[in-house]
C-alpha positions in Angstrom: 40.5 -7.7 -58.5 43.7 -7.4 -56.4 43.5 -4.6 -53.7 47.1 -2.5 -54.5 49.2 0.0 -53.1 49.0 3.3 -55.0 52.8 4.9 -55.6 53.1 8.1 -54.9 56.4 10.4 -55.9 58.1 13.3 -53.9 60.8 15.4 -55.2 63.5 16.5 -52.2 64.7 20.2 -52.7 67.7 21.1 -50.3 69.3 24.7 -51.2 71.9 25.9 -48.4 71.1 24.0 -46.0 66.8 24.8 -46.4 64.6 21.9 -47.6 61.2 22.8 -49.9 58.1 22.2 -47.9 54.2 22.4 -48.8 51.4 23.3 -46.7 48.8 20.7 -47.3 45.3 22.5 -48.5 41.7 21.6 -46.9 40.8 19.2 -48.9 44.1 17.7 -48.5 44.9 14.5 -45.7 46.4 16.5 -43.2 45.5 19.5 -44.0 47.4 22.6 -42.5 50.4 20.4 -41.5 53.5 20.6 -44.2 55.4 18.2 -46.1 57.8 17.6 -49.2 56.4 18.2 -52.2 54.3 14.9 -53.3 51.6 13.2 -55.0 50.3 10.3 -56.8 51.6 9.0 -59.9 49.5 8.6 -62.7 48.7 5.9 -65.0 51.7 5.6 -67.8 53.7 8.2 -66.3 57.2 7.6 -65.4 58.5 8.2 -61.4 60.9 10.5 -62.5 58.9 12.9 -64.5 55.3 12.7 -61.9 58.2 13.8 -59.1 59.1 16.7 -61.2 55.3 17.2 -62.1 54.2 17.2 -58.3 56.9 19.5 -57.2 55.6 22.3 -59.7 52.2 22.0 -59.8 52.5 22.3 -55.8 55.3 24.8 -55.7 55.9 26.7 -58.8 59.3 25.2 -59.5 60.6 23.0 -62.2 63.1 20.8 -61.0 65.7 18.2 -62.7 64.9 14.9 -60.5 67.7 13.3 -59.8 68.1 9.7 -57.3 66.1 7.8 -55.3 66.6 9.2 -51.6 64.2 6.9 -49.9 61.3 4.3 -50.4 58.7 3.6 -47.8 55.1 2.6 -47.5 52.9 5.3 -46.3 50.3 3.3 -43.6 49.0 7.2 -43.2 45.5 6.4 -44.7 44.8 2.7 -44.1 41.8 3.1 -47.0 44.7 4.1 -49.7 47.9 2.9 -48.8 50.8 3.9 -51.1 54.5 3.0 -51.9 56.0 6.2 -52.0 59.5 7.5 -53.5 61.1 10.3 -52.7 63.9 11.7 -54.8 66.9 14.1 -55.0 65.7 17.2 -56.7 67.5 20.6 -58.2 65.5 23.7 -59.0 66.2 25.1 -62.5 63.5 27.4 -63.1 60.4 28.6 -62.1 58.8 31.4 -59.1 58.3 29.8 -55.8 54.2 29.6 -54.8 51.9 27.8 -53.6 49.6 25.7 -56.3 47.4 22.6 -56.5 46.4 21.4 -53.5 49.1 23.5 -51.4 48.3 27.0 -49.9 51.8 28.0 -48.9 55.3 26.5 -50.5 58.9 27.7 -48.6 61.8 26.7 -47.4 62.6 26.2 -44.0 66.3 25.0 -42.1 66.5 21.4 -41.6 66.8 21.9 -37.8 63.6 24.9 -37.7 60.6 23.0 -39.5 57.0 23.1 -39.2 54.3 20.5 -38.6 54.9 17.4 -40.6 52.1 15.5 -42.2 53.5 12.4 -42.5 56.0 10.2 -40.8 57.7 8.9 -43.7 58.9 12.5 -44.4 60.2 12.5 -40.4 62.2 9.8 -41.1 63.7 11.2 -44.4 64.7 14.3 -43.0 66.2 13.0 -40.0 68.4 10.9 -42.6 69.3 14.2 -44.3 69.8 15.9 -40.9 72.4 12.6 -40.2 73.9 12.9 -43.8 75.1 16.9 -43.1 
């Protein structure tokens, strides 16, 4: 039995100039701190469609995933490291709210956000603050 990385998938919503954030529940790691819609892929499911899963059942909206963005390993929780994947994403239906395992879903300016849960999402957005 080989000890493996989990992959976990994260769909990237920018709308005029505002990126889609979560506010990790109390179950959650983290909880109360924010970051882009994510979650853990599950067995048979392809990246591409558990993105677009995570982002509505945390926030409401569907979404057409589109490229890869980033890829990093998530050393967060050192008892369940995951490979994570974080990917362009466009908002084509739905009503933003919180869901899941979130209890608040907005969008704040790139330059004005809130607590971050994670570092891998710090170094995402400072590549999309770079990229404007």
């Amino acid at each position: 039995h080989f000890r493996d990385p989990a992959v976990g998938v994260a769909g990237v919503v920018v709308q005029q100039g505002e990126l889609l954030m979560v506010q990790r529940g109390p179950r959650a790691t983290k909880s109360g701190m924010w970051c882009i819609p994510c979650g853990y892929l599950d067995y048979g499911e392809e990246v591409r469609a558990g993105a677009a899963r995570e982002v509505a059942e945390e926030t409401g909206l569907q979404v057409e995933v589109g490229g890869v963005l980033w890829v990093a390993t998530n050393f967060h929780d050192p008892a369940k490291l995951t490979v994570g994947i974080w990917f362009e994403a466009e908002v084509i239906g739905g009503a933003l709210r919180a869901g899941d395992d979130a209890v608040d879903a907005r969008f704040f300016p790139l330059d004005e956000l809130p607590t971050l849960a994670f570092e891998t999402d710090a170094e995402l957005i400072a590549r999309l603050r770079a990229d404007r």
